[in-house]
C-alpha positions as a LaTeX table, in Angstrom:
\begin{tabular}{lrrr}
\hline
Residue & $x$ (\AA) & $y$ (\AA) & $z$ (\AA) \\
\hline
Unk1 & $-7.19$ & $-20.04$ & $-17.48$ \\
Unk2 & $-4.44$ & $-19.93$ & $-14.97$ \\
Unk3 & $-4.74$ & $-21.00$ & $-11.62$ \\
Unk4 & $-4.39$ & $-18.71$ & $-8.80$ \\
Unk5 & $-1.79$ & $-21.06$ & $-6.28$ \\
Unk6 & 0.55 & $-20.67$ & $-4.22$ \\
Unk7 & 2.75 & $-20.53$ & $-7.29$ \\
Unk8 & 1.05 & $-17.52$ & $-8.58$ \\
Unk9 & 2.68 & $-15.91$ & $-6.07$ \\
Unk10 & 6.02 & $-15.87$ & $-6.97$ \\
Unk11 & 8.29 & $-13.22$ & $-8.52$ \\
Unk12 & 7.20 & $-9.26$ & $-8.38$ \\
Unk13 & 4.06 & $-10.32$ & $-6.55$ \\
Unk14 & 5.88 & $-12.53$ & $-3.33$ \\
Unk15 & 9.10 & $-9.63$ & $-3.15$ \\
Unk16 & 6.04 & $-7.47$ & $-2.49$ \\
Unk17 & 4.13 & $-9.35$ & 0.50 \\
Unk18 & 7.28 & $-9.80$ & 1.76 \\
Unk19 & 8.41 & $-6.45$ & 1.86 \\
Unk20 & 5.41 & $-4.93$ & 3.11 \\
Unk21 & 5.01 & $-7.64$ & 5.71 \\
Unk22 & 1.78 & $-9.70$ & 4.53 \\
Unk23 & 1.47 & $-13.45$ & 6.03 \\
Unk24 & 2.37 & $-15.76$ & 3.03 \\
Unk25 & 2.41 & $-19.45$ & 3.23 \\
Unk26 & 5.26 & $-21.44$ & 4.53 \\
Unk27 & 6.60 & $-22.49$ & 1.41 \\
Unk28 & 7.42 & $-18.17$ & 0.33 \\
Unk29 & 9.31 & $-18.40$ & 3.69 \\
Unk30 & 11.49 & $-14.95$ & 3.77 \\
Unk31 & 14.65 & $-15.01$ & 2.22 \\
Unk32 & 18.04 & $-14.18$ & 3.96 \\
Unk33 & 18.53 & $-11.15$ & 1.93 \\
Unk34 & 15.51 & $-9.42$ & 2.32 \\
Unk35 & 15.56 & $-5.86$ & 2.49 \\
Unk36 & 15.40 & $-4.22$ & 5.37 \\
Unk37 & 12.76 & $-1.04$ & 6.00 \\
Unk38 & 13.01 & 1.82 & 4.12 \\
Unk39 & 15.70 & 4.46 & 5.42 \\
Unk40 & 13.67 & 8.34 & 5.66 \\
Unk41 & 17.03 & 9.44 & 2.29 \\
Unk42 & 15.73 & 5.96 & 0.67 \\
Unk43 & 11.62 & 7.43 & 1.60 \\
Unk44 & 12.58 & 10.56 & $-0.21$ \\
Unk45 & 14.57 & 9.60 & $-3.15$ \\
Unk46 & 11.67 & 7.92 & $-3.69$ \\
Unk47 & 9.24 & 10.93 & $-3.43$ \\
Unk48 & 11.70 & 12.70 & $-5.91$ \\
Unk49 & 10.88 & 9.51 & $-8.59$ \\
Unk50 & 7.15 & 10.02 & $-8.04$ \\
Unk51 & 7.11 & 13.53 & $-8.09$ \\
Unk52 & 8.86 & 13.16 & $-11.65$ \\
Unk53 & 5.53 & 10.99 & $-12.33$ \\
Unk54 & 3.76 & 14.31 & $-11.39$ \\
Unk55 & 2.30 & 12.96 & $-8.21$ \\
Unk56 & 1.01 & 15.42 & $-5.26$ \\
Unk57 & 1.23 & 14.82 & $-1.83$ \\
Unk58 & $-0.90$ & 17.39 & $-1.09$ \\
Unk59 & $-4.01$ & 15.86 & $-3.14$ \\
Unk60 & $-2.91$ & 12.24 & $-2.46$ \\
Unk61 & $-3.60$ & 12.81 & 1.06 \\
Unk62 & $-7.12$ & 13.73 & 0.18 \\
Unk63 & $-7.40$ & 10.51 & $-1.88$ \\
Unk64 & $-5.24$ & 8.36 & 0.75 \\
Unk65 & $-8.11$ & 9.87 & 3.75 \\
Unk66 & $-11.44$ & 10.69 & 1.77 \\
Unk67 & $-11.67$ & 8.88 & $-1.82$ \\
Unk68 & $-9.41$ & 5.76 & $-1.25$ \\
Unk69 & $-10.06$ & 5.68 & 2.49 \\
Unk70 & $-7.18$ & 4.34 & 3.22 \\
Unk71 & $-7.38$ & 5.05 & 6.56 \\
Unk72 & $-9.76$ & 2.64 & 7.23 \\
Unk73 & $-7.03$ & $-0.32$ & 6.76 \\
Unk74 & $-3.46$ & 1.23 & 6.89 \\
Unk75 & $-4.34$ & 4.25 & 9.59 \\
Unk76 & $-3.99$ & 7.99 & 9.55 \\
Unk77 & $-0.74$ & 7.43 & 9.96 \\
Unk78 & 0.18 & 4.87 & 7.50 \\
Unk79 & 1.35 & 2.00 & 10.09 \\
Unk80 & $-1.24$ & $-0.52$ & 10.01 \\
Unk81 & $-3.59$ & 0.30 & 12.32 \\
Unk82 & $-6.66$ & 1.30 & 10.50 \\
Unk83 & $-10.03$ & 2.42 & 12.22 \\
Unk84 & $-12.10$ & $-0.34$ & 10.76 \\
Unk85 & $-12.39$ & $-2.73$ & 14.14 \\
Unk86 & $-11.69$ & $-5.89$ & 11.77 \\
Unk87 & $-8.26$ & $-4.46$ & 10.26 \\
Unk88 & $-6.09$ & $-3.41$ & 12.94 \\
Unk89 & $-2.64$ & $-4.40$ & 12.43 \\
Unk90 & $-3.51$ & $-6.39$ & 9.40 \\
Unk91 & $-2.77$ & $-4.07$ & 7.19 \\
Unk92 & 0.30 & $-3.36$ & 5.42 \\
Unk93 & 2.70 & $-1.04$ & 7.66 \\
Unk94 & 3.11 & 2.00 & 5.42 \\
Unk95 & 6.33 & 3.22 & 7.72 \\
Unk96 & 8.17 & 0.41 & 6.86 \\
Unk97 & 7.91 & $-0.61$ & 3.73 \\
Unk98 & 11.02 & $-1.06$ & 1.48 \\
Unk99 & 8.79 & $-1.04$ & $-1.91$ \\
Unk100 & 10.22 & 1.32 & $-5.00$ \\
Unk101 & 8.09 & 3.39 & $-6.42$ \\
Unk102 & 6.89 & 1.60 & $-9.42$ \\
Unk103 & 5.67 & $-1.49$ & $-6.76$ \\
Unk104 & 3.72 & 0.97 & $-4.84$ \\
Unk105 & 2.26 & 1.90 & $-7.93$ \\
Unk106 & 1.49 & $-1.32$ & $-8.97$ \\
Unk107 & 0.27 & $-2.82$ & $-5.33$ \\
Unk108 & $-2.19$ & 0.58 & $-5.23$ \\
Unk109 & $-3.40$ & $-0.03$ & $-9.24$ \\
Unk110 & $-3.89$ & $-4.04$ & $-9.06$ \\
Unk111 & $-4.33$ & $-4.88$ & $-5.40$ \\
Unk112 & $-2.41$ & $-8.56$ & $-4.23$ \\
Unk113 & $-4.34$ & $-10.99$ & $-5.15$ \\
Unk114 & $-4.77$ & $-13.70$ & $-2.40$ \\
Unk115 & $-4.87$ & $-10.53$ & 0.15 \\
Unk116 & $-7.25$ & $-8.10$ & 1.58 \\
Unk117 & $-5.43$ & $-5.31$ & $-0.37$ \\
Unk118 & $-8.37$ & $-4.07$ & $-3.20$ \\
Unk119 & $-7.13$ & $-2.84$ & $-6.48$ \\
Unk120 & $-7.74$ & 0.84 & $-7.06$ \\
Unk121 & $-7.14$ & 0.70 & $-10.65$ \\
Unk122 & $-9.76$ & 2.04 & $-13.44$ \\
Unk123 & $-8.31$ & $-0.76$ & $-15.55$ \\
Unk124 & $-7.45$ & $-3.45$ & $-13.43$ \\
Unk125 & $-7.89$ & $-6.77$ & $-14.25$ \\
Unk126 & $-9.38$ & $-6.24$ & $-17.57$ \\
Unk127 & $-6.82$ & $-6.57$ & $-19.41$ \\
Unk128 & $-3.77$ & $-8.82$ & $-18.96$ \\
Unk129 & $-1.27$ & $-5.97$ & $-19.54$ \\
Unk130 & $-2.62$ & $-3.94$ & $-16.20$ \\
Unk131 & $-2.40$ & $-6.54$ & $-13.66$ \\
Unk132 & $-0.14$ & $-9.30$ & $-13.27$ \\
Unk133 & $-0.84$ & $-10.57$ & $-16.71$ \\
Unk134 & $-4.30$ & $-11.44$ & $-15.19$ \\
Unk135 & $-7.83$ & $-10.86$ & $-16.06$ \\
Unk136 & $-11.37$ & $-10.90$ & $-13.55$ \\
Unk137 & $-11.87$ & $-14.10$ & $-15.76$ \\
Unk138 & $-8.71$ & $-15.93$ & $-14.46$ \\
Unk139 & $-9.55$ & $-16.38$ & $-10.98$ \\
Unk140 & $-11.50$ & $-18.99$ & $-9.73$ \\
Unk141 & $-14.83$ & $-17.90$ & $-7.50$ \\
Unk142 & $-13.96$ & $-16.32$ & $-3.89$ \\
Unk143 & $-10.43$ & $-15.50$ & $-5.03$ \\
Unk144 & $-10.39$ & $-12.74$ & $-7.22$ \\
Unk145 & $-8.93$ & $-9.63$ & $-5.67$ \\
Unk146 & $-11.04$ & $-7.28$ & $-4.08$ \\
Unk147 & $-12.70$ & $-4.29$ & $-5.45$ \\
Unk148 & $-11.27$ & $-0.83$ & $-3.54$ \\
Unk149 & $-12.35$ & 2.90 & $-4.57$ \\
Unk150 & $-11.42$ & 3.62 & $-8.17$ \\
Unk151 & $-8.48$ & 5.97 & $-8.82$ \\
Unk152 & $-7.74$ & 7.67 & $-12.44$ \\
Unk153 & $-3.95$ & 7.39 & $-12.65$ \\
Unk154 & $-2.78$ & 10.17 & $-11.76$ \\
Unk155 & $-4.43$ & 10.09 & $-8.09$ \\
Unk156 & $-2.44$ & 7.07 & $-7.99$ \\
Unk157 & 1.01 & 8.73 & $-8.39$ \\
Unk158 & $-0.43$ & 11.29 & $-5.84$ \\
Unk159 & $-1.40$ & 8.73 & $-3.23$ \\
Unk160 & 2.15 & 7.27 & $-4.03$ \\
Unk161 & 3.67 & 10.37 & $-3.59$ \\
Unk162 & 1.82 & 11.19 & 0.02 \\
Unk163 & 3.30 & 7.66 & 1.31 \\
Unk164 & 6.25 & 8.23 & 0.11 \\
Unk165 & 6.20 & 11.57 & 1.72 \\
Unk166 & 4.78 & 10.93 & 4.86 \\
Unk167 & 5.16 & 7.43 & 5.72 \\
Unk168 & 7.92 & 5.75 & 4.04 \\
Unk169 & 11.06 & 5.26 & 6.44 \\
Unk170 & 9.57 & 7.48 & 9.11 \\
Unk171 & 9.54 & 5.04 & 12.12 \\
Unk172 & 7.07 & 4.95 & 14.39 \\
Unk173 & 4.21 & 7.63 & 14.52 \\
Unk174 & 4.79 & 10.61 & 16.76 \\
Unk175 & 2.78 & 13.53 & 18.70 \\
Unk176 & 3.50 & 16.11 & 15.93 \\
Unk177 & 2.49 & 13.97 & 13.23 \\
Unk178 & $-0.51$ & 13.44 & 14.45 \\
Unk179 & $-1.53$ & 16.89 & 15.78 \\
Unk180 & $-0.85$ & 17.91 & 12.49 \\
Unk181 & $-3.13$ & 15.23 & 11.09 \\
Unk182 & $-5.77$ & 15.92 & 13.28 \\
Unk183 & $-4.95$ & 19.16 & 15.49 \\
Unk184 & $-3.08$ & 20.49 & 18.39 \\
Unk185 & $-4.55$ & 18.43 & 21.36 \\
Unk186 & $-6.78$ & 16.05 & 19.50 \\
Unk187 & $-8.10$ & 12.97 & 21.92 \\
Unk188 & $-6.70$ & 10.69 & 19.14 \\
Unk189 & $-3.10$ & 11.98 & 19.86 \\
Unk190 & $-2.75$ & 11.15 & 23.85 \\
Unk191 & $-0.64$ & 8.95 & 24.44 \\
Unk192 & 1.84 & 9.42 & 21.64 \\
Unk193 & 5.44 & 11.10 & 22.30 \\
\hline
\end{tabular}
């Protein structure tokens, strides 16, 4: 069985802590040529890709909110700050991620191991060819990733496709985002521009 070091995470799996701005050990320090955040025309070129895929923003906003729950970690408004008291601003920042589509994909399906990020996958992790070339099985006790909300695929694309849409390369939450979240004059909106 492979052990889950340091060394695991390497390749697809460091490029993606990295880019969506996970602490990693010294030694995956951040390369000079990281990407910068998304731009709102790169944000929407990817939506395009994942609405090829067939996702919907529309219904992965209902999965994002009230099956994955989402909000919980990452916020209503996708930039970190999730209404669970233990997880603000240690999620992933949603806004400013620089992740294609077919990492988002994977990061929602499989989880990172070694984070707080669950897998959402129906299949994850039981067989190599879903996750990382990793099964349950591999990981030693305590470190196995964590268990989210199953999705079927396809609300997997959508909840994709609603980051994409609404959070990717948007900048910082504003007023009319989240009076549309919520509605016009909602408590949770004061302060916001």
């Amino acid at each position: 069985m492979p052990l889950l070091t340091t060394r695991f995470l390497t390749g697809a799996v460091a490029a993606a802590i990295l880019a969506i701005g996970l602490a990693v050990p010294a030694a995956l320090a951040v390369p000079a040529n990281t990407p910068k955040p998304a731009s709102a025309a790169q944000g929407a070129a990817d939506a395009a890709k994942t609405a090829e895929l067939g996702g919907d923003p529309v219904r992965g906003k209902r999965v994002y909110t009230d099956v994955g729950r989402c909000t919980q970690c990452h916020g209503w408004g996708g930039n970190g700050v999730g209404s669970d008291p233990r997880s603000p601003g240690k999620a992933a920042d949603l806004r400013a991620t620089t992740l294609d589509t077919e990492t988002l994909r994977n990061v929602v399906r499989c989880g990172l191991p070694g984070t707080d990020m669950p897998y959402h996958g129906s299949d994850a992790y039981k067989k190599p060819e879903a996750c990382f070339g990793q099964v349950l099985a591999d990981f030693k006790e305590g470190e196995a990733p964590h268990k989210g909300r199953t999705f079927r695929e396809v609300d997997i694309n959508n909840v994709v496709a609603f980051i994409e849409d609404h959070f990717k390369g948007k900048g910082p939450v504003t007023l009319a985002e989240c009076e549309e979240f919520f509605k016009p004059g909602a408590k949770n909106c004061v302060g916001l521009k």
